[in-house]
Structures are given as C-alpha cells and as structure tokens.
C-alpha positions as CSV (number, residue, x, y, z in Angstrom):
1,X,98.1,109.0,123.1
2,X,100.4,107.9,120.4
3,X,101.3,104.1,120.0
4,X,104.6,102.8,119.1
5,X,105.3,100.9,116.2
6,X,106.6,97.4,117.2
7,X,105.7,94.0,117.4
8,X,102.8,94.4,120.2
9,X,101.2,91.1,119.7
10,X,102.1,87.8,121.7
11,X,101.5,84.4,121.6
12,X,98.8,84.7,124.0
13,X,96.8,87.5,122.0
14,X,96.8,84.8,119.1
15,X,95.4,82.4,121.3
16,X,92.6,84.7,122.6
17,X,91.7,85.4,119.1
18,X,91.5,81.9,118.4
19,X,89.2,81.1,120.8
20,X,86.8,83.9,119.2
21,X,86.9,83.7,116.0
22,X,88.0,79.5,115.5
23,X,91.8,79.3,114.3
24,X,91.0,79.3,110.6
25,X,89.7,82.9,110.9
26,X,93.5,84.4,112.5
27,X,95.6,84.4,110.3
28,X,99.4,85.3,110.4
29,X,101.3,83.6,107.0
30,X,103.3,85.9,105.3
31,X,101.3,85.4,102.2
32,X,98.0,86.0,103.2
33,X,99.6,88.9,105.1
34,X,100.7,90.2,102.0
35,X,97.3,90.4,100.7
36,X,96.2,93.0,103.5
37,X,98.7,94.8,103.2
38,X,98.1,97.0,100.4
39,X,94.4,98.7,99.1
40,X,93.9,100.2,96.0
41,X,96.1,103.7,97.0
42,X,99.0,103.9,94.5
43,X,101.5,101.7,95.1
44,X,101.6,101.8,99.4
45,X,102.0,98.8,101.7
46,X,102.1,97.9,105.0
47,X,101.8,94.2,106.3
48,X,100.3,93.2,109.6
49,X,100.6,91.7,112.2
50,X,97.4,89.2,112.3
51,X,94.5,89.3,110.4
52,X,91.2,88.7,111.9
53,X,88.0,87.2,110.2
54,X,85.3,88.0,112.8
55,X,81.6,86.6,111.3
56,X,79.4,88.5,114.7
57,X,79.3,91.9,116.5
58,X,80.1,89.7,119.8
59,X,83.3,88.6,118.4
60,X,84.3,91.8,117.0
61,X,83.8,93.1,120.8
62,X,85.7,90.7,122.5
63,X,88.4,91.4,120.0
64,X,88.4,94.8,120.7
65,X,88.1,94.7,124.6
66,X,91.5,92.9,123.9
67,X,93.2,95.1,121.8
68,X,92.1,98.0,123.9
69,X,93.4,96.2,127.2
70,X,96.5,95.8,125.6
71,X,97.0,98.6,123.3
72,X,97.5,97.2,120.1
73,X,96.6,98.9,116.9
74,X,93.3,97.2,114.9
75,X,93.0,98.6,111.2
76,X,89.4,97.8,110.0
77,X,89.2,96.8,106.7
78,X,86.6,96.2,104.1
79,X,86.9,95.2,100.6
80,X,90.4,96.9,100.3
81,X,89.1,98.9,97.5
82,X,90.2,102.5,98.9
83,X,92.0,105.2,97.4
84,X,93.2,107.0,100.6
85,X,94.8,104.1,102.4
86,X,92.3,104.2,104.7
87,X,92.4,100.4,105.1
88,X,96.6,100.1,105.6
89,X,97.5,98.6,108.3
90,X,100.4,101.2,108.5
91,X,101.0,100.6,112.3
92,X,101.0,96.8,112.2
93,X,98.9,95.3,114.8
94,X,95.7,93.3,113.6
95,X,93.6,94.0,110.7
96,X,89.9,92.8,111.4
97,X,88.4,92.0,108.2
98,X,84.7,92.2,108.0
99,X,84.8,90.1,104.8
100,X,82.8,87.2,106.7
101,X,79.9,89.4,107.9
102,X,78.3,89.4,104.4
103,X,74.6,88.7,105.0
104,X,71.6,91.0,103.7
105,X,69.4,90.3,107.0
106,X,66.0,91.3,105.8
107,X,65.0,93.6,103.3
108,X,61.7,95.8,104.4
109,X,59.6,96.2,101.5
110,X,57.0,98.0,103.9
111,X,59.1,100.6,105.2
112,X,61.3,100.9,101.9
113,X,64.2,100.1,104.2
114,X,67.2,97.5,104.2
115,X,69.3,95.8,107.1
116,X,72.6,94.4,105.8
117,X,75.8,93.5,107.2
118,X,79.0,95.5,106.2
119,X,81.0,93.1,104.1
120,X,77.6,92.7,101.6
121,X,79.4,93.8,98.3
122,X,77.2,97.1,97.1
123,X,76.2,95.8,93.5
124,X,75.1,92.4,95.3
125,X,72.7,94.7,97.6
126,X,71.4,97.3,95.3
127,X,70.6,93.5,92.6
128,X,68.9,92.2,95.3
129,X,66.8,95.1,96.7
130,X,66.4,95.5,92.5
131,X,65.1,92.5,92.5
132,X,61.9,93.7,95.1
133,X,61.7,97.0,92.3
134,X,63.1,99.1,95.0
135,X,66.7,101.2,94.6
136,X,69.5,101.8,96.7
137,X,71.1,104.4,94.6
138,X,74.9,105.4,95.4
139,X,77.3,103.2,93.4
140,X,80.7,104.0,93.2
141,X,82.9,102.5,90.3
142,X,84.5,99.7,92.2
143,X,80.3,98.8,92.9
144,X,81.3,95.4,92.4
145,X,84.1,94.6,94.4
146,X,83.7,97.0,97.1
147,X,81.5,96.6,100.6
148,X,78.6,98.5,102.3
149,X,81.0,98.8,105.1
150,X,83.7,100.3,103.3
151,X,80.7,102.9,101.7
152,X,79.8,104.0,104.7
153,X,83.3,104.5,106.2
154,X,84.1,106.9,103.3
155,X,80.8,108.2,103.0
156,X,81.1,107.0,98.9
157,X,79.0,108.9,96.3
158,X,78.9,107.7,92.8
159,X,77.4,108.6,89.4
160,X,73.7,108.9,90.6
161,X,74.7,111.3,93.2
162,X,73.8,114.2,91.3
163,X,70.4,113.3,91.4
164,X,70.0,111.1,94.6
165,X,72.9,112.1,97.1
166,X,75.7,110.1,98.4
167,X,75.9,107.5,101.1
168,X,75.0,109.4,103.9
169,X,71.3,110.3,102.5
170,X,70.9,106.8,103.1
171,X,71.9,105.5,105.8
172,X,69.3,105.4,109.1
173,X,70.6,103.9,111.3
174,X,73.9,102.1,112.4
175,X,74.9,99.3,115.0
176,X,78.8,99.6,116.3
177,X,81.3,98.7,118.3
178,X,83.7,101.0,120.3
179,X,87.5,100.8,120.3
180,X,86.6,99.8,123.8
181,X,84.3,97.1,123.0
182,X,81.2,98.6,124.0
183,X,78.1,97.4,121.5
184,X,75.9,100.9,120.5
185,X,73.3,101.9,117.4
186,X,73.6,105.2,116.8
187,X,69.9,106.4,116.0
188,X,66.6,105.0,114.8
189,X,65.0,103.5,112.0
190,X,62.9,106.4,111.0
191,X,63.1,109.0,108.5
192,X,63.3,112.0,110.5
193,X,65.1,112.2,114.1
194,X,65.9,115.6,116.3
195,X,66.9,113.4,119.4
196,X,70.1,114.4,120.6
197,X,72.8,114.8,118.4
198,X,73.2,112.8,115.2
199,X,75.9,110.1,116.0
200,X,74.6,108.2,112.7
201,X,75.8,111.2,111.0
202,X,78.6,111.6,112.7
203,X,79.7,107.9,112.1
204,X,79.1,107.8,108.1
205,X,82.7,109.3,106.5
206,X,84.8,109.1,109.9
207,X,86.8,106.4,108.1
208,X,86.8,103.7,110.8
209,X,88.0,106.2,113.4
210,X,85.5,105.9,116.0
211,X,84.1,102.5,115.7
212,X,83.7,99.5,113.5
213,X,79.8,99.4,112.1
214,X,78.7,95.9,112.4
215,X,74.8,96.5,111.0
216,X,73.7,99.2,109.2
217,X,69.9,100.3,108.0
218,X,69.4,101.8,104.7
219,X,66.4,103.6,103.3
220,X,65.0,102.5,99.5
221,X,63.4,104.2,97.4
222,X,61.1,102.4,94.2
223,X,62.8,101.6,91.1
224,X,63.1,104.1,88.0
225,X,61.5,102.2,85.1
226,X,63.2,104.0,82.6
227,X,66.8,105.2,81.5
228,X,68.3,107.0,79.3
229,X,72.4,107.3,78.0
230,X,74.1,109.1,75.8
231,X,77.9,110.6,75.0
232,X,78.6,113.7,74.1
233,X,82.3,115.2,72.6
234,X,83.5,118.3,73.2
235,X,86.6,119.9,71.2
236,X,87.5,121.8,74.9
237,X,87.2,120.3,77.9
238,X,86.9,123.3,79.5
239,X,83.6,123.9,77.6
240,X,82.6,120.3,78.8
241,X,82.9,121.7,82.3
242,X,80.8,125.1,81.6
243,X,78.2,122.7,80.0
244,X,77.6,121.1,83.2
245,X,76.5,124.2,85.0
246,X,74.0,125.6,82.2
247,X,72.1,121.6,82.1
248,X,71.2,122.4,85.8
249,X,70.6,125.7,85.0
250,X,68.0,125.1,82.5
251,X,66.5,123.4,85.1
252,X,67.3,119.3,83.9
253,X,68.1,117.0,87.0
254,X,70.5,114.4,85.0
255,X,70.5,111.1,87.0
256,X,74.8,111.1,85.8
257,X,76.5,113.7,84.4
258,X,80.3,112.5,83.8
259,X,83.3,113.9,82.5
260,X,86.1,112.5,80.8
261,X,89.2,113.6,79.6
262,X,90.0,112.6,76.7
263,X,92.9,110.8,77.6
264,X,90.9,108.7,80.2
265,X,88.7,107.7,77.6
266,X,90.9,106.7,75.1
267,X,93.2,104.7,77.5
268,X,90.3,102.8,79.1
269,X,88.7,101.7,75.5
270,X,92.5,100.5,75.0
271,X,92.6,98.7,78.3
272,X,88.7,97.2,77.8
273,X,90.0,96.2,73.9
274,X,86.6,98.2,73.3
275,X,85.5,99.5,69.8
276,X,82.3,101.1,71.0
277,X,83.8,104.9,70.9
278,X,85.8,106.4,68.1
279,X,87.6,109.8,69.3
280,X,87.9,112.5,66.9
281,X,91.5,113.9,66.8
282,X,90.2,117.3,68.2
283,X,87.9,115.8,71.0
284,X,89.3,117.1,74.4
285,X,86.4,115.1,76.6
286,X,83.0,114.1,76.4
287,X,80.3,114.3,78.8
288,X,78.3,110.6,79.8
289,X,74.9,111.8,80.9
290,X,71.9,109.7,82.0
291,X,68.6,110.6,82.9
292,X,66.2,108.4,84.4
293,X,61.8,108.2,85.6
294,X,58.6,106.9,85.1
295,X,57.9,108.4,82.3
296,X,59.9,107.7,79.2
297,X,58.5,110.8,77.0
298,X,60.0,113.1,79.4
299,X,63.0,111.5,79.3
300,X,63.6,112.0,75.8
301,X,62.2,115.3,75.8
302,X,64.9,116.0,78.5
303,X,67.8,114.5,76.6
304,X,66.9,116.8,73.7
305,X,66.7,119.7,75.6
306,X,70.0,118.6,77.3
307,X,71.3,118.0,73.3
308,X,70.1,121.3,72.6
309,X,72.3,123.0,75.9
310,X,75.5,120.4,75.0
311,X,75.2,122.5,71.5
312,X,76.4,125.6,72.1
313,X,79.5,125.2,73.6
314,X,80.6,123.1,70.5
315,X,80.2,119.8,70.9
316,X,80.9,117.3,68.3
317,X,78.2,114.3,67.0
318,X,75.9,113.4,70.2
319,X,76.0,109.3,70.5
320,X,72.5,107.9,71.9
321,X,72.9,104.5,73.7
322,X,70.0,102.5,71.6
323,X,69.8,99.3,74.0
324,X,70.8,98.1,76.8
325,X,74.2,96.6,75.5
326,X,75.7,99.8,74.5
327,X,74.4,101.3,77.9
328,X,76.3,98.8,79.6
329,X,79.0,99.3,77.3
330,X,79.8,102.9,78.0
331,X,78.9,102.2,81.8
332,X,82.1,100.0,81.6
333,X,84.2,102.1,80.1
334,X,83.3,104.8,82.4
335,X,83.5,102.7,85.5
336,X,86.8,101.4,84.4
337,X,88.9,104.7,83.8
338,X,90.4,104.8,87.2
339,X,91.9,100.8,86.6
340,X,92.9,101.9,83.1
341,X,95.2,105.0,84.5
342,X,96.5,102.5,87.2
343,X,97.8,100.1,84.2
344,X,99.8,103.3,82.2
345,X,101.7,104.8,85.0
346,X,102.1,105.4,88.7
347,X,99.5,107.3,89.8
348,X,98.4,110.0,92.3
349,X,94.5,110.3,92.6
350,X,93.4,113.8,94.0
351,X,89.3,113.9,94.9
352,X,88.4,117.7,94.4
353,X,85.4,119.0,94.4
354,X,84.1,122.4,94.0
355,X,80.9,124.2,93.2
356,X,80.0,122.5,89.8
357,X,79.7,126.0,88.2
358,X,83.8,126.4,89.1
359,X,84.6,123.6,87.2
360,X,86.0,124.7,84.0
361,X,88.5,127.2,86.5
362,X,89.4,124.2,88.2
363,X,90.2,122.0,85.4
364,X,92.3,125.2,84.2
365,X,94.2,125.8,87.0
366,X,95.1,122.2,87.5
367,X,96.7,122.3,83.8
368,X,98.5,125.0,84.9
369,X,100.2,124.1,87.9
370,X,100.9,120.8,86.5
371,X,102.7,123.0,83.6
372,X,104.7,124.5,86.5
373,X,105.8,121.4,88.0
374,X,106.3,119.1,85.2
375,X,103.7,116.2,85.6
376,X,100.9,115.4,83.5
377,X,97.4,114.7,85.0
378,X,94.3,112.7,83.4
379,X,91.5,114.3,84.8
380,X,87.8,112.6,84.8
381,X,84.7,111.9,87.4
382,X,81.6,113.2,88.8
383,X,80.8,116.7,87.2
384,X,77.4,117.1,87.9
385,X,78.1,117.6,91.8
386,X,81.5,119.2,90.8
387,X,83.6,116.3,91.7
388,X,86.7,116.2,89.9
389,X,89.2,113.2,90.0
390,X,92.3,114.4,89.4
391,X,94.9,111.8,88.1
392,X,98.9,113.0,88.1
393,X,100.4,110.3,86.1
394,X,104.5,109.6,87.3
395,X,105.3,109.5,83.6
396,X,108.9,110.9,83.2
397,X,109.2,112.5,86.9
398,X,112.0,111.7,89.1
399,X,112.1,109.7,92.1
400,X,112.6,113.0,93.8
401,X,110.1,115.1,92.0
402,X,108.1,112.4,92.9
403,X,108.3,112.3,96.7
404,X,109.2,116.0,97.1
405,X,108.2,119.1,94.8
406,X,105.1,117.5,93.6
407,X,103.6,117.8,97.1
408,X,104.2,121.6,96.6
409,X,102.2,121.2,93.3
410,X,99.6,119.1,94.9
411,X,99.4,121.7,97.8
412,X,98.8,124.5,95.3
413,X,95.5,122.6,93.6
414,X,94.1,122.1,96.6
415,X,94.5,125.4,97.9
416,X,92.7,126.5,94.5
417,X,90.3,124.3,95.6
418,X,89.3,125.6,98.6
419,X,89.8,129.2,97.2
420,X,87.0,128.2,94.7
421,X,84.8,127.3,97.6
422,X,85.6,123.4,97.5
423,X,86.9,120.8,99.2
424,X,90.2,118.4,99.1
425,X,88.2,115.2,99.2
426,X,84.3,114.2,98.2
427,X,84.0,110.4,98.3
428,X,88.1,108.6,98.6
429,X,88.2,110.2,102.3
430,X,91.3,111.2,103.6
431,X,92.9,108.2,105.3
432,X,97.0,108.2,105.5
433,X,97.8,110.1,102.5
434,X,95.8,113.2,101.9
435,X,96.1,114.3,106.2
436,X,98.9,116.6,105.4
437,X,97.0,118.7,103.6
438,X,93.9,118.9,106.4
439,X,95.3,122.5,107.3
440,X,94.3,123.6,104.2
441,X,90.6,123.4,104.8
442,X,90.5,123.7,108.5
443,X,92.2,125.8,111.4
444,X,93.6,125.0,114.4
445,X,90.2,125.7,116.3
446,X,88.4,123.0,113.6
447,X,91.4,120.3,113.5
448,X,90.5,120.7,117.8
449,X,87.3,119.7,118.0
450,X,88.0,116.5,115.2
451,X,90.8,115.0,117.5
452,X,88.9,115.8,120.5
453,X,85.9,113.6,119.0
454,X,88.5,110.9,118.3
455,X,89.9,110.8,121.7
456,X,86.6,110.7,123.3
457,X,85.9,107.7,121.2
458,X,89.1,105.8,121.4
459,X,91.1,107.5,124.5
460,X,93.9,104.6,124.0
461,X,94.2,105.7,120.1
462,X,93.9,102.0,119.2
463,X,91.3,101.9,116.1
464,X,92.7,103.2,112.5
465,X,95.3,105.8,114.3
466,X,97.2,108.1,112.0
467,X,94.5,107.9,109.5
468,X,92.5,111.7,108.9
469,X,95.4,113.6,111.4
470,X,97.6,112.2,114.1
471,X,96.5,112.4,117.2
C-alpha cells in the first residue's frame, strides 16, 4: 500500500503525542524541523511533519499503534549520520528520534556481553566497555557522532572489519517494536541459536524497515594490548590495491588495511591544517595498515613481513607511527576523508565492494567510466574486505550532467561491480538514493520475497516507506 504525500497529521495526533512523550519532546518549529530534515547524504532534504523524542519502548509503541491506526508515515532516525538517506523524512509525517534513549544498561563482564540502548553514541560504548578491558570492535568513521542504533540499522562495518567482522557478528540479540506497535526480541542472548529462523539477523541492515530496535545485546570480546600503525606510499594506486590481496595471501590478518587516494589524503591533511604527511609528487595512494594482539614481537615481526609484501609493488618510504600521538594522528586523517571531500565539492558517495583480490580492476574501471562521462571521483576506504568508497566530485559538471547522464555512469560501476562478483553497497545501506539501482544485483524473483518481508512486517507501509524499493 502506498501512502500519499500530504499533511496527514492533526491537531489531535499532536496531542496524543504529547501526552506520551511530555510536550517538550514533540516538536514542530520550523527550525528544529530543519535540523531533521537533512543527514549526512549529499545535499538532500526533506522536513517533517513532527519530531518525536520518545525516552521508553512503551512510548515508542503507543506512538506507533497511532501512526499505524491512522496511517501516517514515521521515519526513524538516529544520529543523522547516514550516507543513503536512510534517515529523511522524505514522506513527511513524524520523525521519531531515538536520541533520548541513550543509556548503556549493564555491561556483562561474565558473559563478555553488553545491553545498550540505541541512541548510545558507538565511541562512548566501545570507551566504556574499554574501560572493563573488553572490545566491541566495529567503528565506523563518524564513531563519534553516530548511534548503536543507527549501526545496527545499516549493519556498519569500519576499519577493524577485516579482522573482526561488521555489526552483524555482534549483535545477539535485539528488542523491537513493530510498525504496529507490537513489543518483540528477536532471539537470545547466547552465542549459538538454530531455533527458528534468525529474525536478529534479519533485523540488522534492514534500515528501519521492519521495526524500530529499542534494546540491543552485543557480544565483547577482551581487549588487544597491543597495536601497531604504519603508512605506506605507493606511486600506483592500482598497485596499492594488488598489495592488499598478496598481505592476506601471505597469510597476515591486518587488524585495518586502508586505502587512500591520493587526493583524499592530501585534501583531508588540508582540511585537518595537518603537517604529519608530506606526499611525494608521484604518490598515487598509500595504504594505512594496523595490526594488533597480545603479543607485541609478533606484531612487529608481522609489520615487517607486511613491509617486505608492500615492497614489491613499489612503494615509496614506509612511515612507522612511533607513539600513540602520531597513531591518533593518522587515525584522524583517515577518519576524516569523507568530511574533507564534503568541504571541496558536491559529492556522490558510491559504497562498492568486491572481492578484495578485484580491487585494482575496480579502481580501473571506475577511472574509466568516469573518463567517459566527464566527472572526477576521489576514491578511498576499506580495502582489506574489498570495500571501496567511491567519491564523484560535482566539480565542473552541469546541472544536467548532474541529475541525468551521471546516473548512466553510476549505473555502469555498479554493474562492474556486480560483474566482478560484488555488491552496490557494504556498510551506507541503500536507503532513498541507491534503490534504483536494486535491479542490478537482484531479479524480480529476489526484489519479491524483500517486499513481501516488508509487507508482512508493516502491511499499512507506515515505517521508513520508499527507503531500499517502493513498495
């Protein structure tokens, strides 16, 4: 069922949600609208109807049984921190906020396990867990800013996930609430469970589709002691991205192997004002590789083994962090590529991934279709689990290139993607601006069984509609 776009809510609804949530938590200014009306997606927004500040699962019930009664559209949102407007409020309606439900609720040290509420921001869980000398590994760059929540909703990776997996590996158990109001957990707190089919798993990535997570349980695992950092130019980036595959191949487990272009790097030590990195002229990128253990004498026999790989395919002068300063110092500038490419240019943020060993084809072929329709992309991110962030900077483009043929361009990566044996997205999701490209990874007979989940779910279409595929 699809919902029209108009002004669904009444005085009365604003009134019910009053008496919920306490008036100070509905809010309906223009200016505060304003705020949630735009993410962290290139330059889209939407503005809402209401926002809603719920603080308990009850009152995020009762605000759904409303909104499902009455068929108004409810956009969850997290930290707002998205790159797939998954968290526009496109449709108008309410957008419930979980910014209030920020609570760690008890931290298991027995069972290596964590219960936390979804707006906790991640770096404030994985300090305070770190605090206990346990781990809670996936950190994506916004780590800071962004929400558990939000995590799980996109199923977010990181830097360590090419050692320690993404989100999902994590994530136990989940309490929820249906579009229709109904309160649910999806599994267990245990590490193994064949009972039925895995809703848990089913829940993590689905983008606030199906239900808005209002607990979640996380397994921990104990603390490395020791890490390692260093930066290594490469005068191709293509040989950057064949480097990748031989480190695993020699059989290293890097806890981070990222690229960068060399353009990313040099435009985020401009944006930072850092000094730490001085780029060659004929640098084309440099791998940021960490390894981390118990053991600090493997860890530096590892690096030079790694030193030793990075070597033949001619790489310039290997920099090894020496402290914990200069670790934290190319952390940042890593962390803060994507926010440096946002400050040069309108931007168009493509989340490939392939095989890791296709990488240097992938970072080819995107040059070359970006030769054929005239844009320039900054390419960076995750190479060690082949994830490649693909950047296509507005630049000189026309409006018109803009919004038309660069779709066609767009189209042809992805289906370069897939043809290497990838997919279009591995941690941003697809939310409102990648579902036109869904038919490229899935038939008819796949694209089915997704909406037919969806609708069993949320039969009145009410919670994050038009977000993945219409329905």
């Amino acid at each position: 069922m699809k919902l029209v776009v108009h002004d669904l809510l009444r005085a009365r609804h604003i009134e019910a949600f009053k008496k919920i949530t306490g008036e100070q938590f509905v809010i309906s200014d223009e200016e505060s609208l304003t705020h949630y009306a735009h993410d962290e997606t290139e330059d889209l927004h939407y503005m809402p109807e209401v926002v809603i500040k719920p603080r308990t699962t009850e009152e995020i019930s009762a605000i759904l049984k409303i909104c499902n009664a009455e068929k108004i559209p409810v956009t969850p949102r997290g930290a707002g921190t998205g790159l797939s407007g998954g968290a526009l409020p496109h449709l108008g309606g309410v957008l419930l906020s979980t910014e209030r439900m920020n609570s760690i609720l008890e931290i298991d040290e027995r069972n290596l396990q964590v219960i936390t509420e979804p707006g906790v921001i991640t770096e404030v869980l994985q300090n305070a867990v770190k605090e206990k000398k346990l781990f809670y590994p996936p950190d994506p760059s916004s780590r800071g800013s962004c929400f558990i929540g939000g995590n799980i909703a996109e199923n977010s990776g990181g830097p360590k996930a090419v050692k320690y997996g993404v989100v999902k590996d994590y994530v136990l158990n989940l309490e929820m609430v249906l579009p229709n109001g109904e309160i649910i957990w999806t599994g267990a707190n245990v590490l193994k469970n064949a009972t039925g089919y895995n809703l848990t798993q089913l829940i993590v990535g689905s983008e606030g589709t199906l239900g808005i997570v209002s607990k979640i349980v996380l397994k921990l695992i104990p603390l490395p002691k020791h890490d390692l950092l260093m930066l290594v130019p490469f005068y191709s980036a293509e040989n950057a991205c064949a480097a990748v595959g031989a480190i695993f191949r020699a059989g290293y487990t890097p806890s981070a192997l990222e690229f960068m272009e060399r353009d990313a790097l040099d435009w985020v030590s401009k944006f930072v004002e850092s000094s730490t990195i001085k780029i060659e002229d004929n640098v084309q990128a440099h791998l940021l590789i960490e390894v981390d253990g118990n053991n600090e004498e493997v860890l530096v026999q590892d690096m030079e083994g790694i030193a030793t790989i990075a070597q033949e395919f001619d790489c310039g002068e290997i920099l090894f962090a020496d402290n914990a300063q200069q670790k934290a110092e190319l952390w940042k500038l890593r962390r803060r590529v994507g926010e440096a490419v946002k400050s040069n240019s309108i931007y168009k943020e493509e989340d490939t991934v392939v095989p890791r060993a296709e990488l240097p084809v992938l970072l080819r072929g995107v040059k070359e279709i970006g030769k054929k329709y005239g844009f320039h992309s900054v390419c960076y991110g995750h190479a060690g689990d082949g994830n490649l962030h693909v950047n296509i900077i507005k630049g000189n483009l026309t409006d018109e290139q803009w919004s038309g043929s660069l779709k066609d361009g767009i189209r042809e990566i992805f289906a370069l993607v897939k043809k290497l044996g990838g997919t279009i997205s591995g941690e941003h999701g697809i939310g409102l601006v990648q579902k036109e490209y869904m038919d490229i990874v899935f038939n008819t007979s796949q694209l089915r069984l997704m909406k037919e989940i969806k609708k069993l779910f949320d039969p009145n279409n009410i919670l994050n509609a038009g977000k993945i595929f219409d329905v």
